[in-house]
C-alpha positions in Angstrom: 0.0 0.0 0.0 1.5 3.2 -1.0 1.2 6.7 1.5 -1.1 9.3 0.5 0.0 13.0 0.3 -1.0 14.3 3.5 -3.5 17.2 4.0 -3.2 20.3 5.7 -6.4 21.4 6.5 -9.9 19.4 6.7 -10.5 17.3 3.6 -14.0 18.7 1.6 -15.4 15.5 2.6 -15.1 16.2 6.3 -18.8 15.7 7.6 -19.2 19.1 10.0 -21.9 16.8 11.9 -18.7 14.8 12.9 -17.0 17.9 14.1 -19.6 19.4 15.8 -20.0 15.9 17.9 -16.5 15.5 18.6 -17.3 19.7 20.2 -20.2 18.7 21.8 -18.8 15.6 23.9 -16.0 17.8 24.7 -18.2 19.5 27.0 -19.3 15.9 28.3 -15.5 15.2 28.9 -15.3 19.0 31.0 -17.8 18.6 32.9 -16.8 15.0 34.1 -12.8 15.7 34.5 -13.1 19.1 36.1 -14.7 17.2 39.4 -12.2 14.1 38.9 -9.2 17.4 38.6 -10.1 19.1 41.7 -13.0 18.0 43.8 -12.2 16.1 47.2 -14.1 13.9 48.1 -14.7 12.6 44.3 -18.4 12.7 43.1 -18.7 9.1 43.9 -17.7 9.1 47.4 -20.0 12.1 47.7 -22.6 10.2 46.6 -22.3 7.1 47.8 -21.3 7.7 51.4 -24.5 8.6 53.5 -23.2 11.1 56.0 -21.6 12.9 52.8 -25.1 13.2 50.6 -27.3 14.0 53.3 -25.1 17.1 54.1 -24.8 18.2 50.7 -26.9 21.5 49.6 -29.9 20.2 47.0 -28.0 22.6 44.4 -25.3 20.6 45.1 -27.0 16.9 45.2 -28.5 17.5 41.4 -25.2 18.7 40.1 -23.6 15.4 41.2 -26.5 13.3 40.4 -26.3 14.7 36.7 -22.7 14.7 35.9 -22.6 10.8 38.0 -26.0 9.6 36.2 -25.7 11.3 32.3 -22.6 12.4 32.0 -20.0 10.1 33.6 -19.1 7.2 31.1 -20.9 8.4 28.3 -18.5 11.2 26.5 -15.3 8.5 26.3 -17.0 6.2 24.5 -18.1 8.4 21.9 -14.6 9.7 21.7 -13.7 6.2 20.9 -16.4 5.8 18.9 -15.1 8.3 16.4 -11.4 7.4 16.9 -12.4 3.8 15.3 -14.7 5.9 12.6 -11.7 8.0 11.6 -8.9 5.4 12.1 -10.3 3.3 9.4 -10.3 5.7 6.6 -6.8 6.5 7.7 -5.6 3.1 7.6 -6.9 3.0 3.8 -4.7 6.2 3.7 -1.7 4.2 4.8 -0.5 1.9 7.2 2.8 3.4 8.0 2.0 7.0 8.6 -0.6 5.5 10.5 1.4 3.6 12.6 3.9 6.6 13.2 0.6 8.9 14.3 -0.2 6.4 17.0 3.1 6.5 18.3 3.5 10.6 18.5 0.0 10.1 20.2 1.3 7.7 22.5 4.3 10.3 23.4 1.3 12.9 24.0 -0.1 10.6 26.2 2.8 9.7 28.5 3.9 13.4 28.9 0.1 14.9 29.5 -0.3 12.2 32.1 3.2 13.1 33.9 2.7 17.0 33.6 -1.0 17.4 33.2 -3.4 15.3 34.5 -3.1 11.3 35.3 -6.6 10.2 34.2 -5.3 11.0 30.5 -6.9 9.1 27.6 -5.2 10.2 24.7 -2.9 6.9 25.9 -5.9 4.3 25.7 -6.4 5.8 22.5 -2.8 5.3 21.2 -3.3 1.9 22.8 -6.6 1.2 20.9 -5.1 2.5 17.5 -2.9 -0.8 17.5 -5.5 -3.2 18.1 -7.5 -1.6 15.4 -4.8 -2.4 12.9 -4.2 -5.4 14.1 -8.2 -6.3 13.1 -8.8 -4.2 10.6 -8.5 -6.7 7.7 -11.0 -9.0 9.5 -14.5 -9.2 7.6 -16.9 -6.5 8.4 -19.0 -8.9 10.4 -15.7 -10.1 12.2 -15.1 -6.7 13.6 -18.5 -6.5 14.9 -18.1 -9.9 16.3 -14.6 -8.7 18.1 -16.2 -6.1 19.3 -19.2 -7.6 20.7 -16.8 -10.1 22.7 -15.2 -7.4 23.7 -18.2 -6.0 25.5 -18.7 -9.5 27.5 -15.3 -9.4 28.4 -15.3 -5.9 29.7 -18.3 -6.6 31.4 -16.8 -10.0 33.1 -14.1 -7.7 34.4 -15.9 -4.6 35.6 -18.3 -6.9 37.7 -15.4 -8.8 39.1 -12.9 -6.0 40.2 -14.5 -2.6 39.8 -15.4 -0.8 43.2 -15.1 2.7 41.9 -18.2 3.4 41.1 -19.8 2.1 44.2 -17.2 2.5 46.7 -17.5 0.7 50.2 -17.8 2.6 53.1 -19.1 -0.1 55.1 -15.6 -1.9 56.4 -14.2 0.5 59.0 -10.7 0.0 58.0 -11.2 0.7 53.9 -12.8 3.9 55.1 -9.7 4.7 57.4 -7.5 4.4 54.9 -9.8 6.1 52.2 -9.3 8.6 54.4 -6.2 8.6 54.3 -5.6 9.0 50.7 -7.9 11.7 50.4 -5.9 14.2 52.8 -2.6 12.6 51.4 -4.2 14.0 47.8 -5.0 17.3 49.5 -1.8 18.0 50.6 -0.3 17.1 47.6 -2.4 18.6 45.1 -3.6 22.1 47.1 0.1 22.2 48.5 2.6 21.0 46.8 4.6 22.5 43.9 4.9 21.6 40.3 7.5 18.9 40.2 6.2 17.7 43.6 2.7 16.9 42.1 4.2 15.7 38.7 6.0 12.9 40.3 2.7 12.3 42.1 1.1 12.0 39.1 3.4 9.6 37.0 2.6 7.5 40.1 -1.0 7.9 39.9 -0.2 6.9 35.8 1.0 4.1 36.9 -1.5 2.8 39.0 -4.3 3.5 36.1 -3.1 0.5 34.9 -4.0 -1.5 38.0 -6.8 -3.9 37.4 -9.6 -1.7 38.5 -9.5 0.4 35.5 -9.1 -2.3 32.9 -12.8 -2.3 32.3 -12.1 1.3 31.5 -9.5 1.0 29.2 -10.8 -2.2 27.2 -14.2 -0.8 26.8 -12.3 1.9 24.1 -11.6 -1.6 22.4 -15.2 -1.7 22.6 -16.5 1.2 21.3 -13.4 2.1 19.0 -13.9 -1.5 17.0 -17.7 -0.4 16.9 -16.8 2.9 15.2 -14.2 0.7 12.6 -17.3 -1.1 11.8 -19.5 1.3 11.5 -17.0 3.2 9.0 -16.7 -0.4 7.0 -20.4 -1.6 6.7 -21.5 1.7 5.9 -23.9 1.3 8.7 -23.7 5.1 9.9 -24.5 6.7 6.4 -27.1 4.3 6.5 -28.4 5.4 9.7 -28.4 9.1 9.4 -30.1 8.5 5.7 -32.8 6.6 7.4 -36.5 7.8 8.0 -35.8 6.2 11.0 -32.8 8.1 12.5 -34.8 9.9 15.5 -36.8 6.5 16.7 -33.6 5.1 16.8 -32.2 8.1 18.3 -35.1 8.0 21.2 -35.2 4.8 21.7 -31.5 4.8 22.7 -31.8 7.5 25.0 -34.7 6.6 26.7 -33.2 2.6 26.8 -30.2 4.2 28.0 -31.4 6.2 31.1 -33.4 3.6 32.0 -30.1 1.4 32.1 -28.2 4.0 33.9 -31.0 4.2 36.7 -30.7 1.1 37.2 -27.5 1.4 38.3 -28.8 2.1 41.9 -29.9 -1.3 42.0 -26.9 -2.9 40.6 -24.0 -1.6 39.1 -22.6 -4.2 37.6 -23.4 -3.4 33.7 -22.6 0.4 34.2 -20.2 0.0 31.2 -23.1 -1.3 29.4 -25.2 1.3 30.3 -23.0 4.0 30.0 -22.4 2.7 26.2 -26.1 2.8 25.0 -26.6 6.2 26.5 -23.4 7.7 24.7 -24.9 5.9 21.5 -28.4 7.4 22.3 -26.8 11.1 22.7 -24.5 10.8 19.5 -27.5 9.8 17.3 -29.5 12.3 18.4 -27.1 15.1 17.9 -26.6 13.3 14.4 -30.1 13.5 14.0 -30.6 17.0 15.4 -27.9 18.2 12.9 -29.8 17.2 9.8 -32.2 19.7 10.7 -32.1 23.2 9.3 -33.5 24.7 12.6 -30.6 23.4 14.4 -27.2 24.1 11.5 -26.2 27.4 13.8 -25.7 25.2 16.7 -24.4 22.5 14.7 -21.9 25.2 12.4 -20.8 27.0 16.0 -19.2 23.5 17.2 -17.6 22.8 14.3 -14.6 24.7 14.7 -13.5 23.7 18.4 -14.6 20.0 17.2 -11.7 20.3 14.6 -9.4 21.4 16.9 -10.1 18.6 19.7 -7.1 17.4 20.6 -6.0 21.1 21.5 -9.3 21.9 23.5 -8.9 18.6 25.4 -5.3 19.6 26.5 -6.3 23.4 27.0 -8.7 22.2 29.3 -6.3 19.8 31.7 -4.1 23.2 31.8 -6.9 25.5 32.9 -8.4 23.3 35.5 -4.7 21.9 37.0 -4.1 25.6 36.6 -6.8 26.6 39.0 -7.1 23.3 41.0 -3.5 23.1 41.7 -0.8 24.3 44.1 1.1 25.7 41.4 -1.7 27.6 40.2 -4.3 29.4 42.2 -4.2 26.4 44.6 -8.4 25.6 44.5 -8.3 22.0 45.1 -11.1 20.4 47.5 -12.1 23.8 47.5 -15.4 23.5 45.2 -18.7 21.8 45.0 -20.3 20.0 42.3 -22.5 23.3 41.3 -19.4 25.3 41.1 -17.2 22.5 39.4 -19.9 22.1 36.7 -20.6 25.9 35.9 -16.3 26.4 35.8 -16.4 23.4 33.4 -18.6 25.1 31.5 -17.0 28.2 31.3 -14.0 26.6 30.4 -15.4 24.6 27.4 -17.5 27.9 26.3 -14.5 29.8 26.0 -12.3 27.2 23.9 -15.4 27.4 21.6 -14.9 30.9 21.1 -10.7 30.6 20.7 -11.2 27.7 18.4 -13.3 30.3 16.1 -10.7 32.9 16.4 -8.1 30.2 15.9 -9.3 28.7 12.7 -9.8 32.1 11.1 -6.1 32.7 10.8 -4.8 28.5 10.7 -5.9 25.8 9.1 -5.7 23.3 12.0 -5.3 23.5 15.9 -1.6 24.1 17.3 -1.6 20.6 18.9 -3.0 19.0 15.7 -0.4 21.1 13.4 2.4 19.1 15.5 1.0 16.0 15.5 0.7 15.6 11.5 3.8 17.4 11.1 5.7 14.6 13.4 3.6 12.3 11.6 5.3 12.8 8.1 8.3 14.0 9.7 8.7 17.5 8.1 7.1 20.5 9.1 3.9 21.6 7.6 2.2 24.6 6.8 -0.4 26.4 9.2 -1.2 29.7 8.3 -4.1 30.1 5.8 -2.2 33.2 4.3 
């Protein structure tokens, strides 16, 4: 297979629908890192620990409840989704400069988790490129099949060692040493300076890859192999040129909340659930951005969509900016309300450089070095 001459800008095929999604779960991903950043106790231990909900204000209870019960677990998975969508038509493009972009993405990876924040996914996605290459030349319907087992597997594993999501405070000596932890992260994180809390948080790297997040990591296998085979079958262009796009769309959500509220009960198929929602909300954005009423929204995300990979980083630097002792040292300070509103404000903003930005380049700073270290020579990125 021969390479392609690479392109600068956004190819004339680019779908803006796309783009704008990508934007849109970029807010999904703010809103659920900023509390992960710098809230103490998580969101989950707020929730979950009696004492700790009952004091919280009700402001304070719905903000958790939202970002816990339709937000959390349901922006990476799109993210993934389009990573295995876009991965196949570069693949087609060629295999080598393909190869070489997942390694300069693994590099991004490694040093945003060391300097930036430790619950990076830009690794998993690096991580996921590979196995997609390695199963890329399967039959459409073995993909699907791959990743269908790879849904039962994640499953197996979230059930057996996940605790995360429903942490137990009922053993007196876990909760001691949760304890623990936490004020050892306050101290560190409020307190400490910038090499301090980097050598912190190439341990806390480290320890993402402990089994408890596994289920995390291989559900991208899941969702990034069901994006490959949507790209292959066709079964996306099929969708959104379907009469039936919106039933499909509503059926997901409503399918998918359903799941997620059922959570309370059981949380073993949270991956699951979290899965069919993030289906539910990307096919009604889809859906939504056939719609004429609706191309304004849909045309103001495009931009910072295009420029994702930038966004995603800008955001770990303004919340470890304001979180962090090195910055204006906020950590533990805030409550869900406020953490939700400053993710907000955060992703709004980005929205608005990413305008400015593309007016003058053709692709986002972090983008412009990652094709140019791609096809090792240095590419242009003004529009002049």
């Amino acid at each position: 297979m021969t390479e392609t001459k690479p392109t600068v800008g956004p190819s004339s095929d680019r779908d803006p629908s796309i783009d704008a999604l990508r934007g849109l779960c970029l807010l999904g991903i703010a809103i659920v890192n900023a509390p992960w950043i710098g809230l103490s106790p998580s969101l989950p231990d707020l929730l979950w620990d009696d004492t700790r909900r009952a004091a919280l204000p009700l402001w304070d209870l719905g903000s958790a409840l939202f970002v816990e019960g339709l937000c959390e677990g349901k922006f990476y998975p799109q993210f993934a989704a389009l990573f295995g969508l876009g991965a196949g038509i570069l693949m087609s493009r060629g295999r080598v400069a393909y190869t070489r972009r997942l390694l300069v993405l693994l590099v991004f990876g490694v040093i945003h988790s060391i300097v930036g924040w430790w619950g990076d996914i830009l690794l998993n996605y690096a991580l996921l490129g590979f196995v997609l290459l390695a199963i890329e030349r399967l039959p459409t319907r073995g993909i699907l099949a791959f990743s269908a087992l790879m849904m039962v597997v994640t499953t197996a594993i979230a059930i057996r060692f996940d605790t995360w999501f429903s942490p137990d405070f009922d053993d007196a000596e876990r909760a001691r040493e949760h304890a623990e932890y936490l004020a050892h992260e306050l101290a560190i994180y409020r307190d400490g300076d910038f090499l301090t809390i980097s050598r912190h948080r190439f341990d806390e790297m480290l320890a993402f890859f402990g089994q408890y997040n596994w289920s995390y990591r291989l559900n991208t296998v899941v969702m990034g192999s069901f994006g490959l085979w949507l790209e292959r079958s066709g079964s996306l262009r099929r969708l959104t040129a379907s009469a039936h796009h919106g039933r499909i769309a509503a059926a997901l959500v409503v399918i998918g909340i359903a799941a997620n509220a059922s959570l309370a009960l059981w949380s073993g198929h949270y991956i699951l659930a979290g899965n069919v929602l993030a289906m539910g909300y990307a096919a009604s954005f889809l859906w939504l951005g056939k719609r004429a009423s609706f191309a304004r929204v849909r045309d103001a995300l495009v931009p910072i969509g295009r420029t994702a990979i930038s966004a995603y980083l800008g955001q770990t630097v303004a919340f470890t900016l304001f979180f962090y002792g090195y910055g204006l040292a906020m950590y533990g300070q805030l409550g869900p309300t406020a953490a939700l509103a400053l993710a907000c404000s955060v992703w709004l903003t980005e929205v608005v450089l990413a305008h400015a930005w593309l007016s003058r380049f053709t692709i986002g700073p972090v983008e412009w070095l990652w094709r140019s270290l791609t096809y090792l020579k240095v590419l242009p990125l003004s529009r002049a």
